[in-house]
N, C-alpha and C positions, 0 to 999 in steps of 0.2 A: 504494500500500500504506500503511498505517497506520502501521508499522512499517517501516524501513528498517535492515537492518544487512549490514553486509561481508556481499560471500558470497564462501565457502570450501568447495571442491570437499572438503576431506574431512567425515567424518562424525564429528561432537563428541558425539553421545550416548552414553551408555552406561551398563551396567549393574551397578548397585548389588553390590558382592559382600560375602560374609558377614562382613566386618572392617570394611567401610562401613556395614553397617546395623546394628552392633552400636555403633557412634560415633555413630548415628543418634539410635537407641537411648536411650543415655546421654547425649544431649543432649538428649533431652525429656525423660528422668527426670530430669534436672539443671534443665530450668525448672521440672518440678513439684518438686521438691524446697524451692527457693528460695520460689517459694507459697506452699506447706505453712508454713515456715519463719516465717510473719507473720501469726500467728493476728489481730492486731488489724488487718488489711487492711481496706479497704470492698472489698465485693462488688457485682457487677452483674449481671446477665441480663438481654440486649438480643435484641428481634426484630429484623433485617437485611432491608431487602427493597433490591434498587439494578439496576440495568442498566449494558451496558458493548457497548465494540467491541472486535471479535476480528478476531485474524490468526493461521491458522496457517503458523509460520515453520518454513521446511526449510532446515537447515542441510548438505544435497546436492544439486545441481540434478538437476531433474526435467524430463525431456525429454517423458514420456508425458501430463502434465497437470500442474494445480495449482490452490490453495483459492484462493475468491476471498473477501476479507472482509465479517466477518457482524457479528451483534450476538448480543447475550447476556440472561439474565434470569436474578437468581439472588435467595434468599431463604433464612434458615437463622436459631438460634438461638447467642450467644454469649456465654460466658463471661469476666469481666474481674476479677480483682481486682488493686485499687491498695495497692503495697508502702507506697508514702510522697506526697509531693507532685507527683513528677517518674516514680516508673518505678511502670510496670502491667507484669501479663502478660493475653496474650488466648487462647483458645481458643475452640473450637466446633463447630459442625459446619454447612454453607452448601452449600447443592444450586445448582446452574448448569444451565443448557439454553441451548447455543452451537446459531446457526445461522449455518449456511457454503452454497457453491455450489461444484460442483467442478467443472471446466472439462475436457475433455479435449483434448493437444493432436497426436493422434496422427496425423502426416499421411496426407491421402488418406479422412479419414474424419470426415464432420462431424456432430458428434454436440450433440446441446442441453445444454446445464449444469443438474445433477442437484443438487438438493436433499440437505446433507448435515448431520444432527442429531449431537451429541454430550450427553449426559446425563454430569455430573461432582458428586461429592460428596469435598467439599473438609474438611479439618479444619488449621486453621491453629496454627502455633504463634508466637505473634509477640509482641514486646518492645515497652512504647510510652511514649516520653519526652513527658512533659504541660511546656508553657510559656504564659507568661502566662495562667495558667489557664484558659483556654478552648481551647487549644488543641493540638493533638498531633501527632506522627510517631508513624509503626509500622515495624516492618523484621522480617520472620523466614521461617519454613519452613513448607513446606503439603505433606499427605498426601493425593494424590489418587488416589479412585478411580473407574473408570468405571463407570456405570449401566447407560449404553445408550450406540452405538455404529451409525449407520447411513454411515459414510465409506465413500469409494468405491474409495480408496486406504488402505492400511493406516496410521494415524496412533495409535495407542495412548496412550493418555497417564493409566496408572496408572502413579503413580511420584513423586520430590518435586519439589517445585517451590518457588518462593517468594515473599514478596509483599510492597511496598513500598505507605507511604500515606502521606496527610495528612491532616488535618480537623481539625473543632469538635465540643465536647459541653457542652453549656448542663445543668448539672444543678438539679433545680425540686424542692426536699427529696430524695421517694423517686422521680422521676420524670427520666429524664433522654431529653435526643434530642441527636441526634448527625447529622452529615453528612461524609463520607469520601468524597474522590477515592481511587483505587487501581491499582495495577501487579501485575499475578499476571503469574507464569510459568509453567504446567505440564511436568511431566515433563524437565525437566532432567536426572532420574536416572531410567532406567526400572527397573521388579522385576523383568519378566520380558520377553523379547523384545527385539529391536531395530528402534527406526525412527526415521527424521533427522525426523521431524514434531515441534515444539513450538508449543502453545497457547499465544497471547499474548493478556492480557486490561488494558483497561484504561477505568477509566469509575466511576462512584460511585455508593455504596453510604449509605443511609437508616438510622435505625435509632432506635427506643424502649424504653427502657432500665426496669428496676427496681433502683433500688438499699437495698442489706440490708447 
C-alpha cells in the first residue's frame, strides 16, 4: 500500500453537523475576509495541471473486498493573492479522475478485479508561507465534491478534507510557473451519509500562473 496507517477496528468518520458546518462556514469567511482586507495584494490566476497516487484508506476492516491503489489526473484553475512577502491565500477550483481496482475477497467465489473510476471536484482553501523567495508551504481545507462515482463498494467522498504541500514559483514579471508536490485527504468529514472509505492522494501538481 502507499499509505500505511494503524488500523483500528472502529469507524473514525463522521458527519458534519449543523454547529460544525457553521464553524466551517466562518472559517472560510474568515480567510476571505483577511483577503479582502489587503487591497494592495498581488494577485495570480494559475492553470494547474499535475498527477498523483491514490489509496483509498478504510478506517474499518473489510472482510468482503478492498481498493487496490490507482493513480490520479487532475487539472483546475486557481486563485492566489499574496498579503505580504511570507503569507498568501489560495483558492480554486481542481477537477481529479482517480482510478482504482476493486478486489473482491469473498470466499468461495473468484471473481476478476473491476475497474473502479471516481470523478472529484475539489475547491481548496489553503494558507501558504513563501521562504527564501522561491519557495513555499501550503496547509489548509478542501470542499469536495463528487462528479461521478463508479465504486463497487460504497466509498463516498463528498465532504472536507484537506491538503498539505511544498514547492517553487519562479515569477518572470506577469508570468509565473510553479511546481508543487502535495498530500490531499478527502472526506474526513462527510455531509451526508456514512462510510469508513477515505481518498488519499499524493503526487504533484504543475502550474502557469498570471500575475495582476
Amino acid at each position: 500500500m502507499l499509505f500505511r496507517l494503524p488500523d483500528n477496528k472502529q469507524n473514525h468518520s463522521f458527519i458534519l453537523t449543523p454547529t460544525m458546518k457553521k464553524i466551517t462556514f466562518l472559517f472560510m469567511l474568515s480567510v476571505w475576509g483577511s483577503i479582502a482586507a489587503y487591497s494592495q495584494s498581488k494577485n495570480s490566476i494559475t492553470v494547474v495541471y499535475g498527477f498523483a497516487a491514490n489509496s483509498m484508506y478504510s478506517s474499518k476492516q473489510k472482510a468482503d473486498g478492498g481498493y487496490q491503489d490507482g493513480n490520479s489526473n487532475l487539472f483546475g484553475l486557481t486563485y492566489t493573492r499574496q498579503v505580504n512577502r511570507v503569507l498568501g491565500f489560495e483558492t480554486g477550483v481542481v477537477y481529479s479522475i482517480n482510478h482504482m481496482q476493486y478486489n473482491s475477497l469473498q470466499p468461495g467465489i473468484a471473481q476478476p478485479s473491476q475497474n473502479a473510476d471516481l470523478g472529484l471536484l475539489t475547491i481548496p482553501f489553503v494558507a501558504r508561507a513563501t521562504f527564501w523567495k522561491y519557495f513555499f508551504a501550503d496547509a489548509g481545507l478542501t470542499l469536495d465534491f463528487e462528479t461521478s462515482n463508479s465504486m463497487v463498494a460504497q466509498a463516498k467522498q463528498t465532504g472536507l478534507g484537506y491538503q498539505l504541500g511544498i514547492g517553487a514559483q519562479v515569477n518572470m514579471g506577469k508570468i509565473s510557473l510553479l511546481v508543487s508536490p502535495f498530500l490531499q485527504q478527502h472526506a474526513v468529514a462527510h455531509f451526508s451519509g456514512r462510510t469508513p472509505y477515505s481518498l488519499l492522494n499524493a503526487g504533484v501538481r504543475f502550474g502557469v500562473g498570471y500575475n495582476f
